[in-house]
Structure formats: C-alpha cells, structure tokens
C-alpha positions as a Markdown table, in Angstrom:
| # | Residue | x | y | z |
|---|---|---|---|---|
| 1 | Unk | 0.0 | 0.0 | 0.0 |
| 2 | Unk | 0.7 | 3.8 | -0.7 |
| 3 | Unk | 2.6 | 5.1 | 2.2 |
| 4 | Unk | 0.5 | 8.4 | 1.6 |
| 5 | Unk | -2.6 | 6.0 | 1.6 |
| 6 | Unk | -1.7 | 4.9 | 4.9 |
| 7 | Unk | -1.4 | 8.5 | 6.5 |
| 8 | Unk | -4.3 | 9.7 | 4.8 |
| 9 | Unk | -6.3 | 7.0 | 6.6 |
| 10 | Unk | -5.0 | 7.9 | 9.8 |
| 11 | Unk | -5.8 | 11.2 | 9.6 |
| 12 | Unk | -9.2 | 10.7 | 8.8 |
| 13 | Unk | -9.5 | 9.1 | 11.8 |
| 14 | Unk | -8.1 | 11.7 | 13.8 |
| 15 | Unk | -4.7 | 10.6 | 14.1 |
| 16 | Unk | -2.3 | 13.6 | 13.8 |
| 17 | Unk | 0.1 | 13.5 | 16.6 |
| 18 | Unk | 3.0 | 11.0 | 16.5 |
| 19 | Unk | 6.1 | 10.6 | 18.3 |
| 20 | Unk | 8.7 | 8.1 | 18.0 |
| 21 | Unk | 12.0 | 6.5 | 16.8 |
| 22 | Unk | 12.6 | 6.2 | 13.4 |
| 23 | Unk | 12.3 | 2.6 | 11.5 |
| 24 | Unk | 13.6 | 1.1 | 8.5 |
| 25 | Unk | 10.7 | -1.2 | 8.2 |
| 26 | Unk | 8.6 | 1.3 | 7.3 |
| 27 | Unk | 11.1 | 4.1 | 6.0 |
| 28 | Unk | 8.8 | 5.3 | 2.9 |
| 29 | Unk | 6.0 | 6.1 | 5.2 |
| 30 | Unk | 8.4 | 7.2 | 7.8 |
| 31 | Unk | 9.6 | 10.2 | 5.4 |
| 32 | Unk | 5.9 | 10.5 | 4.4 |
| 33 | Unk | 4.7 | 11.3 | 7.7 |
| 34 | Unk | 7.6 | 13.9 | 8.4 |
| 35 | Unk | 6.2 | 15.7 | 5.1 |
| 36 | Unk | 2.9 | 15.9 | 5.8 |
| 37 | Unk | 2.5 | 19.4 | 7.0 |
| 38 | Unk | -1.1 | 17.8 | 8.9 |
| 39 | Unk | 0.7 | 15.6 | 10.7 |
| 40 | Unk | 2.6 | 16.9 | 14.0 |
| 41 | Unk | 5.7 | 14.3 | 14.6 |
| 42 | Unk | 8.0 | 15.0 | 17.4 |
| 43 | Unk | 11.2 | 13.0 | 17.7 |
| 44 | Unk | 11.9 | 10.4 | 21.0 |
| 45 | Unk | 15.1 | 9.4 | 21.8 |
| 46 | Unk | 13.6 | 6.6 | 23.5 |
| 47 | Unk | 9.9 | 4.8 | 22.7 |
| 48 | Unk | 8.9 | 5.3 | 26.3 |
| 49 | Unk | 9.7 | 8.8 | 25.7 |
| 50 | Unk | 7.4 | 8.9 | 22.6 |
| 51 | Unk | 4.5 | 6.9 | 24.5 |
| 52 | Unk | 4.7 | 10.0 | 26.9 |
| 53 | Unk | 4.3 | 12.4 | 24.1 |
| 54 | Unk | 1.9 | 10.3 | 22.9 |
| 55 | Unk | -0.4 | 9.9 | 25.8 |
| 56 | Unk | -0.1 | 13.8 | 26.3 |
| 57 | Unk | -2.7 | 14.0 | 23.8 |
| 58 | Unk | -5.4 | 11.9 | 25.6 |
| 59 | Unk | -5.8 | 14.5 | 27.6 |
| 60 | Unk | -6.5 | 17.1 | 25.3 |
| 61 | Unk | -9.3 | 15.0 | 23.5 |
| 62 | Unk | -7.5 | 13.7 | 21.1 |
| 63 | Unk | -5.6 | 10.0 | 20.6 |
| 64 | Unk | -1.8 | 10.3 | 20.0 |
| 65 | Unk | 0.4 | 7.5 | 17.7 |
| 66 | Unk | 4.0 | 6.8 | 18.4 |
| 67 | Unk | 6.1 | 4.9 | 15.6 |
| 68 | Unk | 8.3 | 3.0 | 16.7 |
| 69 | Unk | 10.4 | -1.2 | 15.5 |
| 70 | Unk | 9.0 | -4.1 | 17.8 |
| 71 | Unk | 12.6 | -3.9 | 19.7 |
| 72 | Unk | 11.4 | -1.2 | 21.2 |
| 73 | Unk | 8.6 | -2.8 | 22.9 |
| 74 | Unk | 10.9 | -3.7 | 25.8 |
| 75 | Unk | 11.3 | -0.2 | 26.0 |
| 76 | Unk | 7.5 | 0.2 | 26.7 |
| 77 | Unk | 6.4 | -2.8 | 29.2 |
| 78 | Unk | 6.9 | -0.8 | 32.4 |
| 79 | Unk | 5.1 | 2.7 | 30.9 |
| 80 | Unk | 2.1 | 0.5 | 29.1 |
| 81 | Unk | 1.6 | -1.1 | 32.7 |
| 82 | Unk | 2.4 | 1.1 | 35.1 |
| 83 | Unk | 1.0 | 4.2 | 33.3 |
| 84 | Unk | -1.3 | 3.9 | 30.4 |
| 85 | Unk | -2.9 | 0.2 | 31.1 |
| 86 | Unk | -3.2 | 1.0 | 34.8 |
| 87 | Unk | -4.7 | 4.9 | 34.3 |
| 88 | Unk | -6.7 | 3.6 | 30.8 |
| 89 | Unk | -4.6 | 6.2 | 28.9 |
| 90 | Unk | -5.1 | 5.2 | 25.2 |
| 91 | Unk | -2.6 | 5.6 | 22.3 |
| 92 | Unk | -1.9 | 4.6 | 18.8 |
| 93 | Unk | 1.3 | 2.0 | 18.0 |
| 94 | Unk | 2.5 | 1.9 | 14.5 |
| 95 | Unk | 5.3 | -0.8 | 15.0 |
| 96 | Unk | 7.4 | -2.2 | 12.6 |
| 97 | Unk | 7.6 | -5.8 | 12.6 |
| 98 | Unk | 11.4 | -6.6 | 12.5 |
| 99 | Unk | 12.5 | -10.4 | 12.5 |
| 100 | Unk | 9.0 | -11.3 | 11.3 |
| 101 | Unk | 8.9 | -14.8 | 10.1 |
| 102 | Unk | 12.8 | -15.4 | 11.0 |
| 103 | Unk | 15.3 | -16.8 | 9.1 |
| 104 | Unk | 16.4 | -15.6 | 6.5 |
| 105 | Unk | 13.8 | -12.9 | 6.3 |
| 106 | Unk | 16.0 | -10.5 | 8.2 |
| 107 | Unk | 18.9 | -9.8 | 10.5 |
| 108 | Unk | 20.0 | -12.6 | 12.9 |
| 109 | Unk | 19.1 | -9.8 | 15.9 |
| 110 | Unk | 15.9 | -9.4 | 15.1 |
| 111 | Unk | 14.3 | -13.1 | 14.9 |
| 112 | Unk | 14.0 | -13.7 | 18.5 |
| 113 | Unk | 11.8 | -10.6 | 18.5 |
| 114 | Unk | 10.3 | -10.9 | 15.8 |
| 115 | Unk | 9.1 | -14.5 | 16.8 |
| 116 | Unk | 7.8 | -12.9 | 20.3 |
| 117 | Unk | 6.0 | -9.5 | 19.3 |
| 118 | Unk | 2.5 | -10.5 | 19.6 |
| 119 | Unk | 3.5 | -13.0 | 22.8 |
| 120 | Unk | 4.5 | -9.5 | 24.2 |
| 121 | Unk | 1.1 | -7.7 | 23.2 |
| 122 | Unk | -0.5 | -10.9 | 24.4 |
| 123 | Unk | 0.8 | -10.9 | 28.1 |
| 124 | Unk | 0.1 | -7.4 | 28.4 |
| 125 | Unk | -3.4 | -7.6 | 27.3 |
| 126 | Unk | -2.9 | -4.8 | 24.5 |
| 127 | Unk | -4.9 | -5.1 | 21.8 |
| 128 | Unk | -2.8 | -5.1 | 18.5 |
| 129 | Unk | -3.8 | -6.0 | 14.2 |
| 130 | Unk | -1.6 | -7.3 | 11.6 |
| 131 | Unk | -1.4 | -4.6 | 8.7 |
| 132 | Unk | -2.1 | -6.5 | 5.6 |
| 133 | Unk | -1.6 | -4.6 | 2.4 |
| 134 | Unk | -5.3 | -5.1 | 1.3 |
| 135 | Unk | -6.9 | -4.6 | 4.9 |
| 136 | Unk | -6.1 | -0.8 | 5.7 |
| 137 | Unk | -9.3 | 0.7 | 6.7 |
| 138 | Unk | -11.6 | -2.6 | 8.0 |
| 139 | Unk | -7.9 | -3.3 | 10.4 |
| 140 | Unk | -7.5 | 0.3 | 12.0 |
| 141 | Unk | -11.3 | 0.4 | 12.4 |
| 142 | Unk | -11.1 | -2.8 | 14.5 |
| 143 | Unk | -8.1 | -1.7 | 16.7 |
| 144 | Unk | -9.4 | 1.6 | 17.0 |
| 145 | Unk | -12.7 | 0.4 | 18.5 |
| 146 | Unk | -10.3 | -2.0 | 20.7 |
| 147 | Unk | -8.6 | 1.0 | 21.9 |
| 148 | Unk | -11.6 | 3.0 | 22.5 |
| 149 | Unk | -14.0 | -0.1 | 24.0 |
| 150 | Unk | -11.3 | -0.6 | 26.3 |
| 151 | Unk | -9.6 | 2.9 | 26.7 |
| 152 | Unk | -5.8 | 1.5 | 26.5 |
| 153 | Unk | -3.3 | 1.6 | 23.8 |
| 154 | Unk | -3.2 | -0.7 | 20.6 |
| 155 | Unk | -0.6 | -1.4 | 18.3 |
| 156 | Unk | -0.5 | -1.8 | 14.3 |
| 157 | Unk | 1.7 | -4.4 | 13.4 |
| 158 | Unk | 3.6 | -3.3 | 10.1 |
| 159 | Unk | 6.0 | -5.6 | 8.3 |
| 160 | Unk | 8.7 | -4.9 | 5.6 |
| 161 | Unk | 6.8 | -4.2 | 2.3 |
| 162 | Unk | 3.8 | -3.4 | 3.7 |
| 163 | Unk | 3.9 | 0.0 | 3.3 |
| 164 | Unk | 5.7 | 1.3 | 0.3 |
C-alpha cells in the first residue's frame, strides 16, 4: 500500500500526533509522515519517551500514535503497565515488525523478536492487528474500536513491504 494512503487514513480518523523513533521497516512512510505538513511528529530518543508524548494527547481530546520497531517494545512494558494500562490512557502503536517470520527474512538480531511481538502484546493484554496490504481501513477500524472499548493503547503491526 501507498505510504500516503496509509497516513491519509490515519488522519481521517483523527490521528495527527506522532512521536517516536525512526524505523527502517517502514522508512517510505516514515519520510511520508515527516512531510505531511497535517501531521505533527515529534522525535523520541527513547519509545517510552514517545509513549509519553503520545499519551499527552489523551488528555487534550484527542488520541496520540507513536512509531516505533517491535525492539522497542521492551522499551514500553513498564510505561504500558504502570501508566497507560493502569490509568486507561489510550494511544496509537505503528510498530514495525522486525524479524518477522525469522530466518532468512532478516537480520539474525531481530528473529528472537520478531518470533515474540505479539507473545509480548499478548501478556500485556494490548490489543494489536496485523497490517495487511489489502486490509487498511476494516484493520484500524477494528483496533481503534479495541482502543476505545477498552480505553488502553493498541498497536498496528507493520512488516517490511507493507507500506511502500
């Protein structure tokens, strides 16, 4: 899919806040989304950091994303549990999907993560999708009505190629 496609659909949905750490997963829609004079992004030097910025938004009405690569996730257990999960702050996870389907599909350092993302999602009860490149708008309609049923974040998993 289009990487502007993909931020065109988030911003219908009233996604225009992002922070995060840059990805090469998704780099196409990564310098997409710093282009797009609609879309705010603020750089994190860290992905708690960006869930922060993030979650600021909550509280101005409005639902914040952070983009971010799965290894970063270990980055976000204590934050997601102690903070967002545990006050119901909500936010939007673009993640890319390193080490998805293992070897030889990418970098030895990524498999072991890549074989664990959604185990990870899983144990902390966070509601994530798989980003297929014919299911754009039915998939972020479902995990937006996760994130807003239950009031926590949700993550969009993105592999390499998705997004073009």
């Amino acid at each position: 899919m289009d990487a502007k496609e993909f931020w065109a659909a988030l911003k219908e949905r009233g996604l225009n806040l992002f922070a995060g750490v840059p990805d090469s997963t998704f780099q196409e829609a990564y310098n997409v989304m710093v282009a797009d004079p609609d879309i705010r992004y603020v750089p994190a030097v860290r992905e708690d950091v960006a869930l922060g910025i993030a979650s600021a938004t909550y509280f101005t009405g409005g639902l914040g994303g952070v983009i971010m690569q799965n290894s970063g996730v270990g980055n976000l257990v204590n934050p997601l549990m102690s903070f967002n999960l545990m006050y119901k702050i909500p936010a939007f996870l673009v993640v890319g999907w390193r080490g998805y389907g293992g070897p030889p599909n990418d970098a030895p350092e990524h498999w072991i993560m890549g074989a664990k993302t959604t185990e990870f999602f899983d144990l902390m009860e966070v509601p994530y999708e798989i980003l297929e490149p014919d299911n754009l708008e039915p998939t972020l309609d479902r995990l937006l009505t996760a994130i807003k049923e239950r009031s926590v974040p949700g993550a969009l998993l993105v592999r390499a190629g998705v997004i073009t």
